[in-house]
PDB file of N, CA, C, O and CB in Angstrom:
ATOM      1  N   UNK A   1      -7.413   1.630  -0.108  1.00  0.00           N
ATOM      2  CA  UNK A   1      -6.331   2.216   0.646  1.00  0.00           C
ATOM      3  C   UNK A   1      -6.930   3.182   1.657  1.00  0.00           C
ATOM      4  O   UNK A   1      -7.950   3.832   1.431  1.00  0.00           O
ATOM      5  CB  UNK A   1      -5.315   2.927  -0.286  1.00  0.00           C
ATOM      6  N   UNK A   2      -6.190   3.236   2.851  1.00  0.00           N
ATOM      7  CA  UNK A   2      -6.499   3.971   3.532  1.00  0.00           C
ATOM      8  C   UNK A   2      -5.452   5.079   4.148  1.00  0.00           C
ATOM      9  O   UNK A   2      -4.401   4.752   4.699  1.00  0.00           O
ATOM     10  CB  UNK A   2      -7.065   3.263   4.233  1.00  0.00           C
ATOM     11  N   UNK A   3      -5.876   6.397   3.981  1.00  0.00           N
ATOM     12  CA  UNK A   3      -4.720   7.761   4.806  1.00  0.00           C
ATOM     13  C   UNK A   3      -5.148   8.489   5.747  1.00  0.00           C
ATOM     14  O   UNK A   3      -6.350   8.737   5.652  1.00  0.00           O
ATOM     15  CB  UNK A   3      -4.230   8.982   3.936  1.00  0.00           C
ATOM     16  N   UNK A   4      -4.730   8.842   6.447  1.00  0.00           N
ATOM     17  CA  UNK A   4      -5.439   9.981   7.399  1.00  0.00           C
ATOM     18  C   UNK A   4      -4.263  10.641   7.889  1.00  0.00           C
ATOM     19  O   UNK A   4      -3.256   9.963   7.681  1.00  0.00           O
ATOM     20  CB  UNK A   4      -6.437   9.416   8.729  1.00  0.00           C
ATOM     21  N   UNK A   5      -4.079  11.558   8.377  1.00  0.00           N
ATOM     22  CA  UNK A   5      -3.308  12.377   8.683  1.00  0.00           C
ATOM     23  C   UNK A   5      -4.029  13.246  10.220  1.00  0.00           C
ATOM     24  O   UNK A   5      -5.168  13.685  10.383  1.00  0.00           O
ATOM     25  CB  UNK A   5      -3.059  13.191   7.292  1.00  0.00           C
ATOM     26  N   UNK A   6      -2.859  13.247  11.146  1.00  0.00           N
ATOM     27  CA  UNK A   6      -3.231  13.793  12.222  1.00  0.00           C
ATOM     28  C   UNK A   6      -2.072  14.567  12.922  1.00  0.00           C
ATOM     29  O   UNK A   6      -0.910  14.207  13.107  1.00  0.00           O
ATOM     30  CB  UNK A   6      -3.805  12.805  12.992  1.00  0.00           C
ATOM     31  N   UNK A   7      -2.580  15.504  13.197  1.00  0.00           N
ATOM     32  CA  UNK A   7      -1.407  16.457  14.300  1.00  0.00           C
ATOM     33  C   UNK A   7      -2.054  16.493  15.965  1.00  0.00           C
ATOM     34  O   UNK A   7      -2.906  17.274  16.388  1.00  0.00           O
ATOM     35  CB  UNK A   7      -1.292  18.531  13.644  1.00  0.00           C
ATOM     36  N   UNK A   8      -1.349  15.385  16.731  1.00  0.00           N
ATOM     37  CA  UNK A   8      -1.716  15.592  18.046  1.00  0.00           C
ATOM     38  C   UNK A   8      -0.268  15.619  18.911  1.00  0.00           C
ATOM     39  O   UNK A   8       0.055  14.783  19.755  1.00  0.00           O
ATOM     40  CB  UNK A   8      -2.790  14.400  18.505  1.00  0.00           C
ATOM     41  N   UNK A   9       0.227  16.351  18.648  1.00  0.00           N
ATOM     42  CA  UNK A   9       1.134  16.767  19.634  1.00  0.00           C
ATOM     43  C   UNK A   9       1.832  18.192  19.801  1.00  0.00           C
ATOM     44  O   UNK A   9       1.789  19.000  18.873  1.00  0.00           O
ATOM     45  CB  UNK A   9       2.049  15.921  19.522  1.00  0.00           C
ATOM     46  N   UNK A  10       2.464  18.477  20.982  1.00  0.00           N
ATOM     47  CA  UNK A  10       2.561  19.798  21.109  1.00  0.00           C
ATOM     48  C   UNK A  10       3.078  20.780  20.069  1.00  0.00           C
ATOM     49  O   UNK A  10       2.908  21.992  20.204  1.00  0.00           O
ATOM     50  CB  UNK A  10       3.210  19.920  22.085  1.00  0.00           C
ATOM     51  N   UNK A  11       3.851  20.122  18.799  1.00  0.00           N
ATOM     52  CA  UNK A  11       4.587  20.826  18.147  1.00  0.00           C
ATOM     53  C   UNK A  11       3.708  21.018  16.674  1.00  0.00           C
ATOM     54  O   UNK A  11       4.136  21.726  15.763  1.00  0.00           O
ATOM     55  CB  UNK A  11       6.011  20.157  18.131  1.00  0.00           C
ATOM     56  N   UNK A  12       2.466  20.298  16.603  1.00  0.00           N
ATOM     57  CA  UNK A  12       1.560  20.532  15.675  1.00  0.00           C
ATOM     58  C   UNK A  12       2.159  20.052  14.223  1.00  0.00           C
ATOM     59  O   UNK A  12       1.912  20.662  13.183  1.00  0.00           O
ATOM     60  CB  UNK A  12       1.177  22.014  15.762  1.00  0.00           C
ATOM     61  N   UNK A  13       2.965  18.900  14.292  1.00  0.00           N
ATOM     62  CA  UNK A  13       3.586  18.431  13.032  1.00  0.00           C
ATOM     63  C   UNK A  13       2.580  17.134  12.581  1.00  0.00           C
ATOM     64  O   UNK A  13       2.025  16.425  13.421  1.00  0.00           O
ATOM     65  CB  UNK A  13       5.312  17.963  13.306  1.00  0.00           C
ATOM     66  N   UNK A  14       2.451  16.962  11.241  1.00  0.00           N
ATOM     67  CA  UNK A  14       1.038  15.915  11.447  1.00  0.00           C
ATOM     68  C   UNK A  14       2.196  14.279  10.850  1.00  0.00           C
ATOM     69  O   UNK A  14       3.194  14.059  10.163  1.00  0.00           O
ATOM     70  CB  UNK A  14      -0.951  16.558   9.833  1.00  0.00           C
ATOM     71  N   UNK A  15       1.258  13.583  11.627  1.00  0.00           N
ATOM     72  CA  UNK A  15       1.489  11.895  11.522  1.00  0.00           C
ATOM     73  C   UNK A  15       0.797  11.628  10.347  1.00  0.00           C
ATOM     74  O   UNK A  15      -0.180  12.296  10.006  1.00  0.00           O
ATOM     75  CB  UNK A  15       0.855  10.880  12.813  1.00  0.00           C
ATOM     76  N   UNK A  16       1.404  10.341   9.461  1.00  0.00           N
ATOM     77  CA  UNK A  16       0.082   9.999   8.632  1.00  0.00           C
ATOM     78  C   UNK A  16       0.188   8.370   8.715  1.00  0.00           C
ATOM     79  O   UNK A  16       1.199   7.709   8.950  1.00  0.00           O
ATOM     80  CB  UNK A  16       0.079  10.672   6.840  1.00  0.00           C
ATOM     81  N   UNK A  17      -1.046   7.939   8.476  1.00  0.00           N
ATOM     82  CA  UNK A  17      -1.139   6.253   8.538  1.00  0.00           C
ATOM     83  C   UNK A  17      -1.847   6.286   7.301  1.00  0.00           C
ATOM     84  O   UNK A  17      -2.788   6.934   6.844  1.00  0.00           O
ATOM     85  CB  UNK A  17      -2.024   5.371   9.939  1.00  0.00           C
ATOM     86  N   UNK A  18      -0.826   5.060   6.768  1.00  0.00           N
ATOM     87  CA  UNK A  18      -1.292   4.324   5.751  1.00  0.00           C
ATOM     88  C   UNK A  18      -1.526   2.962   5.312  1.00  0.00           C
ATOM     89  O   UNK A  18      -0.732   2.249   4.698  1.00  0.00           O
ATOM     90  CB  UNK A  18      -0.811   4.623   5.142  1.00  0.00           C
ATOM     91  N   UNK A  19      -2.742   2.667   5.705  1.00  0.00           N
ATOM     92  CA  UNK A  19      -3.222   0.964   5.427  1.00  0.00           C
ATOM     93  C   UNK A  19      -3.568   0.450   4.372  1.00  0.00           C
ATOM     94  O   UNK A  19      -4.105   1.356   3.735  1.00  0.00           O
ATOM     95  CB  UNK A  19      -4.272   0.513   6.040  1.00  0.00           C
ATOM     96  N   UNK A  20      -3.589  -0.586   3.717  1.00  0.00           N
ATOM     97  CA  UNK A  20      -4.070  -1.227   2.499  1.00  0.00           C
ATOM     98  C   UNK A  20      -5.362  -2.322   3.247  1.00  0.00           C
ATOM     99  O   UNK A  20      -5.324  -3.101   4.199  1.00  0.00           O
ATOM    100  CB  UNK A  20      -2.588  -2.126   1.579  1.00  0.00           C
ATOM    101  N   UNK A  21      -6.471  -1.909   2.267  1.00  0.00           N
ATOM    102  CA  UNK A  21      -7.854  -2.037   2.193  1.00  0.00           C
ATOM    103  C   UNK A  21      -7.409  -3.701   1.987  1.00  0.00           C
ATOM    104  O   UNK A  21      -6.510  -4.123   1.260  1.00  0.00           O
ATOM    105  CB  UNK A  21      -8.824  -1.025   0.889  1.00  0.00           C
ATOM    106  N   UNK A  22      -8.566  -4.698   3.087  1.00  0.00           N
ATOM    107  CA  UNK A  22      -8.592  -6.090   3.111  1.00  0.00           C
ATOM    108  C   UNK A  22      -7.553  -6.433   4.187  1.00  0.00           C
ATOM    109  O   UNK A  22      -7.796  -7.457   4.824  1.00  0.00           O
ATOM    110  CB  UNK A  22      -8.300  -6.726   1.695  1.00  0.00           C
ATOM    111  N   UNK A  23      -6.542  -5.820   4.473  1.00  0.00           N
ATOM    112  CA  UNK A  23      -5.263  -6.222   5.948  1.00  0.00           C
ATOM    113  C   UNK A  23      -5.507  -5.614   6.589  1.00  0.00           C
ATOM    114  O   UNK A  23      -6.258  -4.648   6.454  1.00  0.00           O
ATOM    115  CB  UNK A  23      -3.731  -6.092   6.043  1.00  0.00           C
ATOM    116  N   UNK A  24      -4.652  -6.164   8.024  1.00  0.00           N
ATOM    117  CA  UNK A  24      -4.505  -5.735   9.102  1.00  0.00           C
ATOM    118  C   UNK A  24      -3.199  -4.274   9.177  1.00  0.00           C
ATOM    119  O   UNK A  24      -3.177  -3.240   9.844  1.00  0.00           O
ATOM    120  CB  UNK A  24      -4.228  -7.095   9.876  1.00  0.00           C
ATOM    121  N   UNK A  25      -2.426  -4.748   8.338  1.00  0.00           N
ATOM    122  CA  UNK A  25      -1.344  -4.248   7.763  1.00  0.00           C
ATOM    123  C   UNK A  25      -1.464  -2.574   7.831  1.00  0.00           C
ATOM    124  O   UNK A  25      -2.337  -2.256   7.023  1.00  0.00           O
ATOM    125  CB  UNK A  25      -1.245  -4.866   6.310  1.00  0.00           C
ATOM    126  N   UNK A  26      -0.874  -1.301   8.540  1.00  0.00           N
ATOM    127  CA  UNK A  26      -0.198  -0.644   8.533  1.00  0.00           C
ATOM    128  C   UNK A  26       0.784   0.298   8.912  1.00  0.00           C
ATOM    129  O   UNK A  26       1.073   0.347  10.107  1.00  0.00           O
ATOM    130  CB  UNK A  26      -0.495  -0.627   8.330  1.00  0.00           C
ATOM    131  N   UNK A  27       1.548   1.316   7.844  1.00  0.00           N
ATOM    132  CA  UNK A  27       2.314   2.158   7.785  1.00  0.00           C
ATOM    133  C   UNK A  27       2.149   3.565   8.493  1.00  0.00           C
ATOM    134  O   UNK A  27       1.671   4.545   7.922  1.00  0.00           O
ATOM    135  CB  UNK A  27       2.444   2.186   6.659  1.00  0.00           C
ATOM    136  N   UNK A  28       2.602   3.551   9.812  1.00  0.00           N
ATOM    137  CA  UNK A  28       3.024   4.877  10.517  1.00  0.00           C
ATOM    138  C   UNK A  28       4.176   5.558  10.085  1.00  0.00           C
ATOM    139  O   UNK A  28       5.302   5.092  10.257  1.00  0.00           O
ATOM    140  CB  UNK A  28       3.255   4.682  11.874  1.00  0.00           C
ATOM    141  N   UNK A  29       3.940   6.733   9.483  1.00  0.00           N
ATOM    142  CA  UNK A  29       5.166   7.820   8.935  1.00  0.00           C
ATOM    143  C   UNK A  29       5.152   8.809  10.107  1.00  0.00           C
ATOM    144  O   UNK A  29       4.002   9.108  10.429  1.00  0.00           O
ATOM    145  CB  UNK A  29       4.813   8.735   7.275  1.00  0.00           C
ATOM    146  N   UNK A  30       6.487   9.630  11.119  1.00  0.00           N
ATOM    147  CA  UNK A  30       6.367  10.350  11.805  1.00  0.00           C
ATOM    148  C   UNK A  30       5.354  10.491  12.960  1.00  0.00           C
ATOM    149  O   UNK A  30       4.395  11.259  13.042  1.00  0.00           O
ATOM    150  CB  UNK A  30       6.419  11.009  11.155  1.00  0.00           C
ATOM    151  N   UNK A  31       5.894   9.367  14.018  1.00  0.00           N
ATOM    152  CA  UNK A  31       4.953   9.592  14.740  1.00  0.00           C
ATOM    153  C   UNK A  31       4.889  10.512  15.884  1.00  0.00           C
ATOM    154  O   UNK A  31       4.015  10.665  16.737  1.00  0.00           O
ATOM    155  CB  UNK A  31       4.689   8.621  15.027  1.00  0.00           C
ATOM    156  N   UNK A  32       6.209  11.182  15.672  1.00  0.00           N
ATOM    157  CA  UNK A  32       6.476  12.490  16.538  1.00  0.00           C
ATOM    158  C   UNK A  32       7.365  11.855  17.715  1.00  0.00           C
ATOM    159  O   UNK A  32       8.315  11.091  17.545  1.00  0.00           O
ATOM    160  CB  UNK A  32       4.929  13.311  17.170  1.00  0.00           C
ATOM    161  N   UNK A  33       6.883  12.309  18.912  1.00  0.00           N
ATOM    162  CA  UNK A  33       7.876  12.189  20.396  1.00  0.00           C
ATOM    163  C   UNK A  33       6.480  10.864  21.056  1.00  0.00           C
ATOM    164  O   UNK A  33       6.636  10.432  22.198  1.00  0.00           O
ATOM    165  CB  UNK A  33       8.095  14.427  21.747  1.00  0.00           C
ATOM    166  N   UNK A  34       5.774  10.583  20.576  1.00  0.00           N
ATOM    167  CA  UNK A  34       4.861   9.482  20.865  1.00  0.00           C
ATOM    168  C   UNK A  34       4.187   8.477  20.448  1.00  0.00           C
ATOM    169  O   UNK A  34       2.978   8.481  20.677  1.00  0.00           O
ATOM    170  CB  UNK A  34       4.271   9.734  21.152  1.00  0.00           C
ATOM    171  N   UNK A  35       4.801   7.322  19.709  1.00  0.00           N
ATOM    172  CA  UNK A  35       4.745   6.595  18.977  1.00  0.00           C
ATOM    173  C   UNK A  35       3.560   5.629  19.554  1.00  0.00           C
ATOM    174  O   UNK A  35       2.646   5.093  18.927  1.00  0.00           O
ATOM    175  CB  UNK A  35       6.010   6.179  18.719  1.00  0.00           C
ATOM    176  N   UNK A  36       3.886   5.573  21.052  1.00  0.00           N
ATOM    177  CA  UNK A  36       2.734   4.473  22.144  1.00  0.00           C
ATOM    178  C   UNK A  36       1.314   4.996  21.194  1.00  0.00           C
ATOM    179  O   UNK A  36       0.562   4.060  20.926  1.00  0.00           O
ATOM    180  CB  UNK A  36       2.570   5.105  24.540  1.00  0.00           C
ATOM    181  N   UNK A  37       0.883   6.352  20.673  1.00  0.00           N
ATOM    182  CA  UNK A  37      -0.173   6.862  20.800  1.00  0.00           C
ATOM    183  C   UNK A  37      -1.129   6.361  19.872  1.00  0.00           C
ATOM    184  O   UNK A  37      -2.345   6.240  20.020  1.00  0.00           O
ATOM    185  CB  UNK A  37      -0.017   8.065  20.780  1.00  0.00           C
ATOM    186  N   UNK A  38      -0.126   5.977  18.511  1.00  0.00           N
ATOM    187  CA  UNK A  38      -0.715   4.949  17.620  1.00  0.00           C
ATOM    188  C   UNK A  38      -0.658   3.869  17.140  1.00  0.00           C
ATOM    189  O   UNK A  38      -0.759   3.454  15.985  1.00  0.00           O
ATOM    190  CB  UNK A  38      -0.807   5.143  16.968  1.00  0.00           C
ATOM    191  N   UNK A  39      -0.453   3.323  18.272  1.00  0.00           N
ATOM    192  CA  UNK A  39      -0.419   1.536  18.239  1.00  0.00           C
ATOM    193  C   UNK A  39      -1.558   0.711  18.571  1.00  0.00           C
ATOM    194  O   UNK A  39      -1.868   0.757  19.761  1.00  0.00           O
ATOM    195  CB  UNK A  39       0.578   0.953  19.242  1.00  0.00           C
ATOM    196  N   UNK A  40      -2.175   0.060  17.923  1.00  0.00           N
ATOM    197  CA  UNK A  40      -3.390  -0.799  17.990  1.00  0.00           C
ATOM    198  C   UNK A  40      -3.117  -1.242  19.525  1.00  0.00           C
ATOM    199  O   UNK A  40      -1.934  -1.579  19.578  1.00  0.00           O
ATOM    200  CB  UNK A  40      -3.477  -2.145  16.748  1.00  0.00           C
ATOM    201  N   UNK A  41      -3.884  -1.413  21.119  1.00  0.00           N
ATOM    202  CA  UNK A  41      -4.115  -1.895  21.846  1.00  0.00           C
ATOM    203  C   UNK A  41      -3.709  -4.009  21.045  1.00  0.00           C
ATOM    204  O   UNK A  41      -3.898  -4.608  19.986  1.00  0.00           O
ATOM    205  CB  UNK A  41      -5.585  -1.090  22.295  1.00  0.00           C
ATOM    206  N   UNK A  42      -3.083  -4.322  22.476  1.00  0.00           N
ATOM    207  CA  UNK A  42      -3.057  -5.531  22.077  1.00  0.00           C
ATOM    208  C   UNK A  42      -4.620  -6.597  22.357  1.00  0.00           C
ATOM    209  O   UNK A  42      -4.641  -7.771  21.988  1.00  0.00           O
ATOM    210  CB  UNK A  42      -1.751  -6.001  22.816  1.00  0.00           C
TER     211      UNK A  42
END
């Protein structure tokens, strides 16, 4: 499994992503006012 947690935006509230180990597969919780910011490039 994978978590990380990040606060990059002005209001300093943190995002967290959560992937499962072997997929492509994951879960963005709160991505604030900028969602574009953590989306895999196509």
């Amino acid at each position: 499994m994978y978590l990380d947690a990040f606060a990059d935006n002005p209001c300093g509230t943190n995002c967290w992503l959560l992937g499962a180990d072997g997929t492509d597969d994951a879960v963005v919780v709160d991505p604030g006012f900028s969602p574009d910011r953590v989306r895999r490039p196509a």
